[in-house]
C-alpha atoms as one frame of an Amber mdcrd trajectory, in Angstrom:
protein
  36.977  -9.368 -13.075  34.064  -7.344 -11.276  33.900  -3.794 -10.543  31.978
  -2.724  -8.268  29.925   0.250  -8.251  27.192   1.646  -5.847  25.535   4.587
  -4.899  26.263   4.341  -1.280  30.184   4.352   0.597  30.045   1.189   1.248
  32.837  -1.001   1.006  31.598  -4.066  -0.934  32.894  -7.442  -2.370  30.850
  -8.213  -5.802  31.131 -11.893  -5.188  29.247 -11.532  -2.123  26.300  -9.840
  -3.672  26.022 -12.416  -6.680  26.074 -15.246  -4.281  23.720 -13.703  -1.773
  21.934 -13.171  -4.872  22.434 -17.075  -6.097  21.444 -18.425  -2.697  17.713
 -19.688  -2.962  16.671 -19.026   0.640  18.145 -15.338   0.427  15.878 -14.868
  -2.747  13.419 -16.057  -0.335  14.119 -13.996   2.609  14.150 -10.775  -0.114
  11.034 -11.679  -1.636   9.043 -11.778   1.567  10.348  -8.619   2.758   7.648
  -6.144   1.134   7.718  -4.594   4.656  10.299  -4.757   7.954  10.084  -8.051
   9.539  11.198 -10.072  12.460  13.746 -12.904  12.652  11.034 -14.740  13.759
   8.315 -13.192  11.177  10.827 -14.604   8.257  11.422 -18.009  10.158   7.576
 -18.840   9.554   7.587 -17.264   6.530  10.304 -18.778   5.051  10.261 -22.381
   6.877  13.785 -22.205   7.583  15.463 -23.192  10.671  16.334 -19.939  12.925
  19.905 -20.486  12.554  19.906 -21.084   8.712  18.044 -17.819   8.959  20.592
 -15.625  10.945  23.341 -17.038   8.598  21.383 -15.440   5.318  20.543 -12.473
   7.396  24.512 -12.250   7.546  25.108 -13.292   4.347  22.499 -10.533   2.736
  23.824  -7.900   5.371  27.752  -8.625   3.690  26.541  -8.054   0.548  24.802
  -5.016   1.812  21.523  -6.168   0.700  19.913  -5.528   3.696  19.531  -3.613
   6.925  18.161  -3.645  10.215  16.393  -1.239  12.969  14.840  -1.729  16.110
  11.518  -1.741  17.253  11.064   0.271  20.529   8.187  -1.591  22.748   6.407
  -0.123  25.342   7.306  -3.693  27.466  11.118  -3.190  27.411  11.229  -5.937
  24.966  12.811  -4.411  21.900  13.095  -6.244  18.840  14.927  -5.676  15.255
  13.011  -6.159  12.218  15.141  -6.459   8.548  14.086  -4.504   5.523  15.899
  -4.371   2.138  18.933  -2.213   1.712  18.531  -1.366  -1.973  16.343  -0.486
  -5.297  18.157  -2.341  -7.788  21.578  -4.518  -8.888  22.412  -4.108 -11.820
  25.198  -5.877 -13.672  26.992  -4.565 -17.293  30.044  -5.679 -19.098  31.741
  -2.231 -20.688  34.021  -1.697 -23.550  37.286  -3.810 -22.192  34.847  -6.455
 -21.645  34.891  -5.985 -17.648  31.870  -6.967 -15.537  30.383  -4.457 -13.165
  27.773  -4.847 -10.491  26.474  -1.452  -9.522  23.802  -1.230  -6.428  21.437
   1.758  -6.408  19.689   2.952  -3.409  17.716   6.091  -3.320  18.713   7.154
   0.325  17.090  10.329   1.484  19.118  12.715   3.574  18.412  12.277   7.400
  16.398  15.236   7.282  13.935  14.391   4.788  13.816  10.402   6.016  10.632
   9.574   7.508  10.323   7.731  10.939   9.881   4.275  10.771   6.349   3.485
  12.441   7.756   0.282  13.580  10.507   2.485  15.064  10.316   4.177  18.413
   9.377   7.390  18.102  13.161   9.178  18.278  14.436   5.921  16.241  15.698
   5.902  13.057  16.976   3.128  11.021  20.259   1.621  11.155  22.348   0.617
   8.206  24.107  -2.214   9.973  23.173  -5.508  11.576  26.609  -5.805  12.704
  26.104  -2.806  15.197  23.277  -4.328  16.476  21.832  -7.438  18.253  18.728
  -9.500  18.670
């Protein structure tokens, strides 16, 4: 049995994160995000088909492994770009022997959370691909 706990609210299924976590082309997709990237960024970067892609993007974004914000252009043509949702997962086993998977995320209040340069100017992050599109 795993209990899960994490430093944000969200509501989170511990099976999803260790299989995100399983999943070879998610370890991928992580590893190559050392900065916000484009679907299409991480399609060349990964050599993945773009609909393998969006599936993993999905699959990461369950698990809440990973959010999304968009870029404001100049040209009307806005775009999102995908950054990692978290510091560390951690798993322990305490004294009845259950598992737990805890996520940690140092989150800074709004207030003190830098704009994205990548962001429009006004913009500021948002913590779910599902309320967004590309």
């Amino acid at each position: 049995m795993f209990v899960l706990r994490s430093s944000r609210d969200d509501d989170v299924d511990a099976q999803d994160v260790l299989d995100a976590l399983a999943d070879e082309t998610c370890q991928t997709i992580l590893s190559e995000l050392d900065e916000p990237k484009t679907a299409q960024e991480l399609v060349d970067a990964c050599d993945v088909s773009e609909s393998t892609l969006y599936r993993k993007l999905e699959r990461l974004r369950d698990a809440s492994l990973l959010r999304s914000g968009l870029e404001i252009r100049a040209d009307g043509h806005h775009t999102l770009r995908y950054e990692v949702d978290f510091d560390e997962v951690a798993i322990s086993v305490d004294d009845e022997r259950t598992l737990g998977l805890e996520i940690s995320q140092s989150s800074p209040s709004p207030e003190d959370s830098p704009r994205k340069p990548w962001l429009g100017e006004n913009a500021r992050l948002r913590g779910s691909l599902s309320q967004s599109s590309d």
